[in-house]
Biopython code that builds the backbone (N, CA, C, O; Angstrom):
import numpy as np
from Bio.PDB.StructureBuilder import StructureBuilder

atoms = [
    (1, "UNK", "N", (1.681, -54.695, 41.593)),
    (1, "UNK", "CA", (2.520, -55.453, 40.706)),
    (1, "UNK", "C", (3.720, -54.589, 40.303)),
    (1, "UNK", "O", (3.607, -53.471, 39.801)),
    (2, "UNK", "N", (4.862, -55.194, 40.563)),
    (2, "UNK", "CA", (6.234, -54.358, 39.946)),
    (2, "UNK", "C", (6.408, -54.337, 38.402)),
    (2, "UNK", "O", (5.838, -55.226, 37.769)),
    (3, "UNK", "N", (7.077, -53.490, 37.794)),
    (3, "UNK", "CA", (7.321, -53.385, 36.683)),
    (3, "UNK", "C", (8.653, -54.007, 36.370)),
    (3, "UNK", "O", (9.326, -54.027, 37.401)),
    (4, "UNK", "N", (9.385, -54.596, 35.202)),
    (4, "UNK", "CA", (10.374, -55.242, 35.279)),
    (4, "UNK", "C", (11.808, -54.480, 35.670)),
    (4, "UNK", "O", (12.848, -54.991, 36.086)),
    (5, "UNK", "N", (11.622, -53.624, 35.501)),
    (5, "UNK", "CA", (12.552, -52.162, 36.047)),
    (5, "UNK", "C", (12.799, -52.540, 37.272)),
    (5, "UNK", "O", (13.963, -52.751, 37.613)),
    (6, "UNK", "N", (11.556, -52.722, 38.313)),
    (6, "UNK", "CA", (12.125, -52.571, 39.642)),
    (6, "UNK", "C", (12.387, -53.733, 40.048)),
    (6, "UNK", "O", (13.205, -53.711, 40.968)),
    (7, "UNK", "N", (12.003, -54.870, 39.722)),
    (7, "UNK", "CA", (12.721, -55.989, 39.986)),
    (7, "UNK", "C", (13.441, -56.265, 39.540)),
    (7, "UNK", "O", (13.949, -57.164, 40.211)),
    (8, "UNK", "N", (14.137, -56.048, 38.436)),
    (8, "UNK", "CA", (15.603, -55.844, 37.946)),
    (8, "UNK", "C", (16.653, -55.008, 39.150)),
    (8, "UNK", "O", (17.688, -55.424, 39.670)),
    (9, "UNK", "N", (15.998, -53.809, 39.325)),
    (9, "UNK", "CA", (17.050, -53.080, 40.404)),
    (9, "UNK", "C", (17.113, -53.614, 41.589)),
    (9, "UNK", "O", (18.246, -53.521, 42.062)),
    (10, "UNK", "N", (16.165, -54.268, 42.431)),
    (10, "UNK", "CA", (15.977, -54.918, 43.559)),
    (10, "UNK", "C", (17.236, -56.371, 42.966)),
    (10, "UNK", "O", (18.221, -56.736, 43.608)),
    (11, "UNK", "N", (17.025, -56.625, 42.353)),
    (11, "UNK", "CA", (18.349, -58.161, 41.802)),
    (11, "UNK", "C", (19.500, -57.521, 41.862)),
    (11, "UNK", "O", (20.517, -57.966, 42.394)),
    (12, "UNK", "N", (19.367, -56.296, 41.242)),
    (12, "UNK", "CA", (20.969, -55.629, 41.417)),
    (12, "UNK", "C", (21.686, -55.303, 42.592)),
    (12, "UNK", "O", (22.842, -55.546, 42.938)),
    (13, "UNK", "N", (20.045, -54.247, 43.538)),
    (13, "UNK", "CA", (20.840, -54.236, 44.714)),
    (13, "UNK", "C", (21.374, -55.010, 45.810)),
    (13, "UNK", "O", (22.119, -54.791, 46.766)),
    (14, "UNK", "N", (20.630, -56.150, 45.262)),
    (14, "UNK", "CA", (20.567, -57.830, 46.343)),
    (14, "UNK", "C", (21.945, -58.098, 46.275)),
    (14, "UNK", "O", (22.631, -58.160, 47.296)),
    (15, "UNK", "N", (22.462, -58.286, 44.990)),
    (15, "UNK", "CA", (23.989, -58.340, 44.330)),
    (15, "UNK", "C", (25.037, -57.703, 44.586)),
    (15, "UNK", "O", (26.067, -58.284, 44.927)),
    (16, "UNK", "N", (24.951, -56.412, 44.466)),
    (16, "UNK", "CA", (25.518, -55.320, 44.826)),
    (16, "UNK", "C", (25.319, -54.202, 46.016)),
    (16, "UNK", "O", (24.680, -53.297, 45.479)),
    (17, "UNK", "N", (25.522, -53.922, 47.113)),
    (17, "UNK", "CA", (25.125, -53.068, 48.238)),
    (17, "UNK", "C", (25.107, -51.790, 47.473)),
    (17, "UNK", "O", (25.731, -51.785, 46.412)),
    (18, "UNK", "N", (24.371, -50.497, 47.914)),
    (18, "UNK", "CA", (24.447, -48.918, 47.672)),
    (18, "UNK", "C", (25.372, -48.978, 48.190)),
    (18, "UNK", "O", (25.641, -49.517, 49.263)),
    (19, "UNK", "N", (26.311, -48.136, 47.116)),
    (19, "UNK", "CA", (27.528, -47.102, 48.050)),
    (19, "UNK", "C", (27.044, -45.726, 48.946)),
    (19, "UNK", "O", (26.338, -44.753, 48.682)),
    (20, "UNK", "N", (27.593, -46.049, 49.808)),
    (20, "UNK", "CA", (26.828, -44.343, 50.305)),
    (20, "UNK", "C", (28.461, -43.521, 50.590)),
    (20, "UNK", "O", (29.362, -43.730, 51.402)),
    (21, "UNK", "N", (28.243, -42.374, 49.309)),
    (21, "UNK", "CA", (29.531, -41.778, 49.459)),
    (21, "UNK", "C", (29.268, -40.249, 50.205)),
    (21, "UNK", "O", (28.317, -39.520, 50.486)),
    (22, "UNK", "N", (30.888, -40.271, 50.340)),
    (22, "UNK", "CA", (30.831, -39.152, 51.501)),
    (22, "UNK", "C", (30.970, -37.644, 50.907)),
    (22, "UNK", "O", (31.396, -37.609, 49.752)),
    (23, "UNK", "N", (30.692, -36.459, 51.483)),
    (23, "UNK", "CA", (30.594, -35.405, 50.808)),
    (23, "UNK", "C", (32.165, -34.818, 49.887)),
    (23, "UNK", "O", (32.106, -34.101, 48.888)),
    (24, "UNK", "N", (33.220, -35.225, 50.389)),
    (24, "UNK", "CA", (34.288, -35.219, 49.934)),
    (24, "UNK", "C", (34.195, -35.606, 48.584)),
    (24, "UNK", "O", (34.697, -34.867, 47.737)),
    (25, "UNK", "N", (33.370, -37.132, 48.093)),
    (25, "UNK", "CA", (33.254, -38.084, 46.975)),
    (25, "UNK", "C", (32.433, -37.553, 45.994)),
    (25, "UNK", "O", (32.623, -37.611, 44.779)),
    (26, "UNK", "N", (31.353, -36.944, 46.681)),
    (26, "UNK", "CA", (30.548, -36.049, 45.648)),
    (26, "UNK", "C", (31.240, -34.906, 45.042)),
    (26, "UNK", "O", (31.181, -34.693, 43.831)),
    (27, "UNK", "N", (31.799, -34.275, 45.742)),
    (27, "UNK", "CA", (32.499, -33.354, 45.262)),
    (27, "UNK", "C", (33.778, -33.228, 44.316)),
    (27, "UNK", "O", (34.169, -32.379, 43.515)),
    (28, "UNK", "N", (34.264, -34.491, 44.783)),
    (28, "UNK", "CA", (35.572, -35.220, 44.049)),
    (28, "UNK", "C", (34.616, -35.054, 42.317)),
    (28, "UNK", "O", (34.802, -34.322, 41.345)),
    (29, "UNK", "N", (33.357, -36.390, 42.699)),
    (29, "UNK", "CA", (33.110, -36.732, 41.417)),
    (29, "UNK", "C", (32.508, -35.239, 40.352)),
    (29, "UNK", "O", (32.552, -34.900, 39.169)),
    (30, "UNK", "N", (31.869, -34.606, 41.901)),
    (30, "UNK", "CA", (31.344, -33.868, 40.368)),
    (30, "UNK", "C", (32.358, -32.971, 39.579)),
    (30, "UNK", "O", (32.095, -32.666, 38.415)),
    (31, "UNK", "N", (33.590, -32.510, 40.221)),
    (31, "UNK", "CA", (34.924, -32.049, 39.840)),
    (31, "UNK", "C", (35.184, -32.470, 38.319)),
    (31, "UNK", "O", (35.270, -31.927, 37.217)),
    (32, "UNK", "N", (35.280, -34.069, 39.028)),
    (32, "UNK", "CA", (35.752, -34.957, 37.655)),
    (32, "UNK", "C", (34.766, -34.676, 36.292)),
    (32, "UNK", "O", (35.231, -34.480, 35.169)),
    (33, "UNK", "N", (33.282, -34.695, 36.623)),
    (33, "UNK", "CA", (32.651, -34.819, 35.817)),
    (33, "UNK", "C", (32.818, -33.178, 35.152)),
    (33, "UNK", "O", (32.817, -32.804, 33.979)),
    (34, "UNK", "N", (32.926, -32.579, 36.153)),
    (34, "UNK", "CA", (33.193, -31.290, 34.977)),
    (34, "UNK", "C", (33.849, -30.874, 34.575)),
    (34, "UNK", "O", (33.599, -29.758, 34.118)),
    (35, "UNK", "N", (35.595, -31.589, 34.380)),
    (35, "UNK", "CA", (36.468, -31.468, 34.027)),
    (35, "UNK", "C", (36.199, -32.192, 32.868)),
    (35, "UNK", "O", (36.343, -31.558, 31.822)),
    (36, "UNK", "N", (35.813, -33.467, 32.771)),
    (36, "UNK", "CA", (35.219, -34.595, 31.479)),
    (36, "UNK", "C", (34.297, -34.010, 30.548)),
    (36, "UNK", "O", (34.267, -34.347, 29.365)),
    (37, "UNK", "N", (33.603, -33.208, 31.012)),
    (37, "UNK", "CA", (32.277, -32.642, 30.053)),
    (37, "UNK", "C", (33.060, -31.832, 29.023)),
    (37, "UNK", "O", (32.665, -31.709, 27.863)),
    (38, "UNK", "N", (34.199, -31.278, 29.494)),
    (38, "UNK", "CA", (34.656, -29.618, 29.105)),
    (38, "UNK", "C", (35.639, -30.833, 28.109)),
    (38, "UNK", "O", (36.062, -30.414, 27.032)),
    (39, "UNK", "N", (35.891, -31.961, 28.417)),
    (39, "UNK", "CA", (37.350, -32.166, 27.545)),
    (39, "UNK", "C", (36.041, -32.670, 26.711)),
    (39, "UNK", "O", (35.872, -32.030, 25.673)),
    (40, "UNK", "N", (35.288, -33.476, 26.912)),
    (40, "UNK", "CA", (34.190, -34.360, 25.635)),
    (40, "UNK", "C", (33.949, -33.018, 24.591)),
    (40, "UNK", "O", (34.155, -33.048, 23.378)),
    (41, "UNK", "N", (33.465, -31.846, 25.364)),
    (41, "UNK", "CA", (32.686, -30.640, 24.667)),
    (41, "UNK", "C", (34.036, -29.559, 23.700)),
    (41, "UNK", "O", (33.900, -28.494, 23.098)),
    (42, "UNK", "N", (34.771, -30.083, 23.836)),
    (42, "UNK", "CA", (36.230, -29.148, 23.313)),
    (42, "UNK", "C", (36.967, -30.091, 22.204)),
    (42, "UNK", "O", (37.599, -29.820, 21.182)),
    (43, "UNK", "N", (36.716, -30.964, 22.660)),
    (43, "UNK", "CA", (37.301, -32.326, 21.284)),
    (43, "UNK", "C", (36.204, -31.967, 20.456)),
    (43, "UNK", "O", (36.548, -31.634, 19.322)),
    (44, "UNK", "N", (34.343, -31.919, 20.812)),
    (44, "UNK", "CA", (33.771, -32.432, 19.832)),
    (44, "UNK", "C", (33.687, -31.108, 18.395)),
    (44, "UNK", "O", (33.868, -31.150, 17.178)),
    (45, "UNK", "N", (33.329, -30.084, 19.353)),
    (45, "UNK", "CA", (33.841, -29.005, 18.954)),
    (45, "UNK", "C", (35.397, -28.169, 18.057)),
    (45, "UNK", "O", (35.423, -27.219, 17.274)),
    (46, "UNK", "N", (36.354, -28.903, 18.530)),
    (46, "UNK", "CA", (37.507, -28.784, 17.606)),
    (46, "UNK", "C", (37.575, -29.627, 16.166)),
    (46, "UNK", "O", (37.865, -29.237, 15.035)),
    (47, "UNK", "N", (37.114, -31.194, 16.766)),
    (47, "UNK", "CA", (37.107, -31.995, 15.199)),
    (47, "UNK", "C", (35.620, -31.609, 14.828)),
    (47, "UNK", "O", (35.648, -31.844, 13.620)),
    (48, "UNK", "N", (34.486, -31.217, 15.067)),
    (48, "UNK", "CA", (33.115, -31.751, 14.899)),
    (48, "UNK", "C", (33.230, -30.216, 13.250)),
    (48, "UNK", "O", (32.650, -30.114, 12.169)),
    (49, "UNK", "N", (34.373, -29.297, 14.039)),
    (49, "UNK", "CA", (34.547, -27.936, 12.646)),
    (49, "UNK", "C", (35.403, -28.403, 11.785)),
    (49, "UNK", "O", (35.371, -27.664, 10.800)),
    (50, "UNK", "N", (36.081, -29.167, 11.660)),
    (50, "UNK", "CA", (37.396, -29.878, 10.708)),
    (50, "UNK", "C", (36.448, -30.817, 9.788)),
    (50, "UNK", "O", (36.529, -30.853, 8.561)),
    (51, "UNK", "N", (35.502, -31.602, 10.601)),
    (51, "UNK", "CA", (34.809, -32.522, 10.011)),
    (51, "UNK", "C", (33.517, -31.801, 8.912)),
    (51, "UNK", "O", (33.223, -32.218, 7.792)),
    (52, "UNK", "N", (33.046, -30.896, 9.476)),
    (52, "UNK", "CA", (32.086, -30.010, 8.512)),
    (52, "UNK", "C", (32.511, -28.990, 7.730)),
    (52, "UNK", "O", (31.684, -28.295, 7.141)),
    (53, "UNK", "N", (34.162, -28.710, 7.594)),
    (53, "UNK", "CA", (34.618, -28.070, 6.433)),
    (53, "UNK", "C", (35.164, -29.106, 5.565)),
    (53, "UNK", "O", (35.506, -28.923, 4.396)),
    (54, "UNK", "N", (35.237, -30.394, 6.314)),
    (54, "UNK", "CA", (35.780, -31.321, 4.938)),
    (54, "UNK", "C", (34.777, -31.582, 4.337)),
    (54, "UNK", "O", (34.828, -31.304, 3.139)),
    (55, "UNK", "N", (33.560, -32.160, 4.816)),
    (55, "UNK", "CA", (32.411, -32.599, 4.238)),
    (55, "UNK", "C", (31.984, -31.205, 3.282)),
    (55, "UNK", "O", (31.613, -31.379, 2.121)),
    (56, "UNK", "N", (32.063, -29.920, 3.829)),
    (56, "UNK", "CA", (31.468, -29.318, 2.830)),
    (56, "UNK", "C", (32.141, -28.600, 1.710)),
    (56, "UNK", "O", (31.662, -27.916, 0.806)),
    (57, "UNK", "N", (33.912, -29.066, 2.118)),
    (57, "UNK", "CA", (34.763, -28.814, 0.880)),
    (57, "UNK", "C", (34.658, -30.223, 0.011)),
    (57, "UNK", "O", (35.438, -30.524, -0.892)),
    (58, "UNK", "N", (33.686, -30.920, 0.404)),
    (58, "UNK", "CA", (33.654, -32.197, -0.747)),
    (58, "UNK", "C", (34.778, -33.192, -0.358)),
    (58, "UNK", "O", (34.688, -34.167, -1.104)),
    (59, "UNK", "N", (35.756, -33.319, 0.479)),
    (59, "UNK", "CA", (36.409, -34.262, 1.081)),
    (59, "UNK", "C", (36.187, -34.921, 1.794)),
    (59, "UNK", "O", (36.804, -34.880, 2.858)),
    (60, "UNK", "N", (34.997, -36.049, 1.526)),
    (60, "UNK", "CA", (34.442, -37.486, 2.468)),
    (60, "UNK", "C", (35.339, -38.196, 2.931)),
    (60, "UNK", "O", (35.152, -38.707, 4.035)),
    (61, "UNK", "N", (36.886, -38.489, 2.038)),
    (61, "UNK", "CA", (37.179, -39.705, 2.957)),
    (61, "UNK", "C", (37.923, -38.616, 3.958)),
    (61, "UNK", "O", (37.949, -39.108, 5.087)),
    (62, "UNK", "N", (38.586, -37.202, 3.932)),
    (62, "UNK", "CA", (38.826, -36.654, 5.395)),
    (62, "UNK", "C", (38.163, -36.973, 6.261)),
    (62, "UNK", "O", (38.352, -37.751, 7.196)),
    (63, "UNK", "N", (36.926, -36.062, 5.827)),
    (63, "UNK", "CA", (35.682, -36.267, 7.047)),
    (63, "UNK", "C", (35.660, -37.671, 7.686)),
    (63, "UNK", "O", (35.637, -37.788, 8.912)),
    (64, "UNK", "N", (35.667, -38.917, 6.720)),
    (64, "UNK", "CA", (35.618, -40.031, 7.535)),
    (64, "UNK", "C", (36.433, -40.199, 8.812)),
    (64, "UNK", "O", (36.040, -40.393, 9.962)),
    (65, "UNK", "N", (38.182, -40.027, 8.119)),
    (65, "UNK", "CA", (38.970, -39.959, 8.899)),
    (65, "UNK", "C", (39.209, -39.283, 10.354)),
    (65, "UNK", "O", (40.079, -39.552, 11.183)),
    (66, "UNK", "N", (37.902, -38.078, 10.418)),
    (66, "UNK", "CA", (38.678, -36.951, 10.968)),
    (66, "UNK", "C", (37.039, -37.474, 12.128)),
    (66, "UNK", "O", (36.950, -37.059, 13.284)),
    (67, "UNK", "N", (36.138, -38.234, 11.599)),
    (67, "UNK", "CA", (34.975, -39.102, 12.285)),
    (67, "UNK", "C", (35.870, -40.064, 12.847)),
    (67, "UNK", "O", (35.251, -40.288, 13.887)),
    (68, "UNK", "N", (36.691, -40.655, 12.895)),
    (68, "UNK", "CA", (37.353, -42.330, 13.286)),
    (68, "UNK", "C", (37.902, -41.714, 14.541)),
    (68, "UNK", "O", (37.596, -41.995, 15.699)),
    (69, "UNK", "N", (39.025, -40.556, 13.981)),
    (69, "UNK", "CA", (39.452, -39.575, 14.746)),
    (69, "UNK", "C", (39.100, -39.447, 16.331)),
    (69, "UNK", "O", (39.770, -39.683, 17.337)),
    (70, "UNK", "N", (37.441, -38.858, 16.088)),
    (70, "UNK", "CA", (36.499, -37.685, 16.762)),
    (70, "UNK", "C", (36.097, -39.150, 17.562)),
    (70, "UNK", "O", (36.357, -39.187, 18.765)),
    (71, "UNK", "N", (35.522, -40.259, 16.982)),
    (71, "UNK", "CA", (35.279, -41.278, 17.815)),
    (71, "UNK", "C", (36.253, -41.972, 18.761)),
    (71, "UNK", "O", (35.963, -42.340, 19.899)),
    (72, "UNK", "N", (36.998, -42.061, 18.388)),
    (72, "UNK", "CA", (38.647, -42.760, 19.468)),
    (72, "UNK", "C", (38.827, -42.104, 20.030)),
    (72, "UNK", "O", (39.003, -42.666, 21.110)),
    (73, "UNK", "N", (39.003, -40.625, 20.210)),
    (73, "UNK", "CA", (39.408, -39.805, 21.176)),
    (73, "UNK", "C", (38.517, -39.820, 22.174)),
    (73, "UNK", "O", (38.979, -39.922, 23.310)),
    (74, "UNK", "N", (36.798, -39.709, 21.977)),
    (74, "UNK", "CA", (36.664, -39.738, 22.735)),
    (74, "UNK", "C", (36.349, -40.949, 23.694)),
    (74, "UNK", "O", (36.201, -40.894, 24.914)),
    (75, "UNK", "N", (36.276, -42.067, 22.864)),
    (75, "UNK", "CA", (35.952, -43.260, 23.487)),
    (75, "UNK", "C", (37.500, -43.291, 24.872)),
    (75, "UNK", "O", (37.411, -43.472, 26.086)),
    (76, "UNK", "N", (38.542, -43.081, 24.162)),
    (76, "UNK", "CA", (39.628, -42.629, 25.504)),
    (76, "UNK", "C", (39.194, -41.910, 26.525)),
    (76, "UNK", "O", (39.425, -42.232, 27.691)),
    (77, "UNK", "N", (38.270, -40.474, 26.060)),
    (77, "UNK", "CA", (38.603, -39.622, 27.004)),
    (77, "UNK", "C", (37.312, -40.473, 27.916)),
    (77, "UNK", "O", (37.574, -40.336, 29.111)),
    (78, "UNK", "N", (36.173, -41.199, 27.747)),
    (78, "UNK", "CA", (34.866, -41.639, 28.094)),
    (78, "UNK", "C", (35.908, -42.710, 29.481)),
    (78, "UNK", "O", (35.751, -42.840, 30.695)),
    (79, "UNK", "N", (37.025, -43.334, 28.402)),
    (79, "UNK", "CA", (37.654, -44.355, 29.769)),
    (79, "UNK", "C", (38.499, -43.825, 30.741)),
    (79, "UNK", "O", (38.794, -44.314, 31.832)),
    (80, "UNK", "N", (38.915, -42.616, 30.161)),
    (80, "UNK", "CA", (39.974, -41.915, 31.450)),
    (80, "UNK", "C", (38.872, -41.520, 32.469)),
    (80, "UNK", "O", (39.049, -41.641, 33.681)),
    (81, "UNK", "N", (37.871, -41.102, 31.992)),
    (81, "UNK", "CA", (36.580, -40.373, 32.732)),
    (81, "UNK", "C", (36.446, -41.686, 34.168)),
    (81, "UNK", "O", (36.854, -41.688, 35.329)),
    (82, "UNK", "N", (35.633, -42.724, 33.289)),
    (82, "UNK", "CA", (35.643, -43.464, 34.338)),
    (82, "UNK", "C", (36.707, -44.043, 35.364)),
    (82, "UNK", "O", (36.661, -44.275, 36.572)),
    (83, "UNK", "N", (37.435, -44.145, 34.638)),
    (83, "UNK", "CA", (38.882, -44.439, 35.888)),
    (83, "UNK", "C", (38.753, -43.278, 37.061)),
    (83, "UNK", "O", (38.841, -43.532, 38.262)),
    (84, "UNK", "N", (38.537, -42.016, 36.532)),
    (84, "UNK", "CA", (39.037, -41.040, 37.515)),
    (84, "UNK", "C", (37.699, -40.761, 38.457)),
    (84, "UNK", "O", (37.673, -40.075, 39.478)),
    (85, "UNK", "N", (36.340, -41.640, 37.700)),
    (85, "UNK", "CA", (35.451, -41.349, 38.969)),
    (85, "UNK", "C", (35.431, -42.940, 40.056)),
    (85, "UNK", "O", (35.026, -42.925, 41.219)),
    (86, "UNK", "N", (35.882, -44.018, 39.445)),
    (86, "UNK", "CA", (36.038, -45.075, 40.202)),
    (86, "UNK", "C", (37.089, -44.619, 41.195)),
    (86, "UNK", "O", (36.615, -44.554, 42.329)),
    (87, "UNK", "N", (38.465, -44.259, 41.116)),
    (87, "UNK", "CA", (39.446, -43.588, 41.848)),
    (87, "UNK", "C", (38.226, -42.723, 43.162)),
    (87, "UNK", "O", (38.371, -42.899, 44.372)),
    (88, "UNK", "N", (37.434, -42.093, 42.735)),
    (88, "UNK", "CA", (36.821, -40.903, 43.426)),
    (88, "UNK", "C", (35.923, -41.407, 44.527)),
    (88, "UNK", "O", (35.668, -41.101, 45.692)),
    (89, "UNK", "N", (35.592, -42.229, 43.726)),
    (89, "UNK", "CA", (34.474, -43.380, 44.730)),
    (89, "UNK", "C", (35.626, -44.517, 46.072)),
    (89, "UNK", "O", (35.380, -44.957, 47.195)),
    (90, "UNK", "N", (36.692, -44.583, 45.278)),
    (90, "UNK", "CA", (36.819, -45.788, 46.349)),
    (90, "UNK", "C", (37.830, -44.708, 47.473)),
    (90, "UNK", "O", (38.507, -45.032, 48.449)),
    (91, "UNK", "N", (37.593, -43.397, 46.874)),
    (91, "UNK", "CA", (38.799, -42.755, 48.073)),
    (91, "UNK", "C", (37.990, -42.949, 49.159)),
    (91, "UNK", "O", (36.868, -43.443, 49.046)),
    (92, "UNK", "N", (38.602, -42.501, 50.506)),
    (92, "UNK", "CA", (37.834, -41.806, 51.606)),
    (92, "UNK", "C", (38.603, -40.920, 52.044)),
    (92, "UNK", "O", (38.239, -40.184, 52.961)),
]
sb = StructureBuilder()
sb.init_structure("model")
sb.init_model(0)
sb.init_chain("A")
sb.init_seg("    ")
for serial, (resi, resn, name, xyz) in enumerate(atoms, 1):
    if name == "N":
        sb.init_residue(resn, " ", resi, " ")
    sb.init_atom(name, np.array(xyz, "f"), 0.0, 1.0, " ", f" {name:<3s}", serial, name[0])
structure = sb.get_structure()
């Protein structure tokens, strides 16, 4: 008996074919991805210290701000990410 997991993925792949990418693509992507990690890990790190000296200088609505901030940026950097691994995938 399947679990709903795999008949879920079997519907997907019915839907959708595997890409089978080429070693160029892997390499592309994992590039990308470790160029993305370093910008996610350097934003969170630059505001994540702005945000815990406001909070602990007693300035909540900074901190909020400097949270709205820390969230938009990266929700950008999350969509540039994917653009640049879709780009990576459809090269050859």
């Amino acid at each position: 008996m399947k679990t709903a997991y795999e008949l879920a993925m079997e519907r997907l792949a019915s839907k959708e074919p595997e890409r089978k990418l080429t070693p160029e693509q892997k390499k592309k992507l994992a590039e990308v991805d470790e160029t993305y990690r370093a910008k996610v890990a350097e934003r969170e790190t630059f505001l994540g210290s702005k945000i815990a000296a406001a909070r602990a200088g007693g300035a909540v609505e900074e901190a909020e701000i400097l949270q709205a901030e820390l969230a938009r940026d990266l929700r950008g950097i999350r969509e540039e990410w994917e653009t640049k691994k879709e780009k990576a995938r459809a090269s050859s």
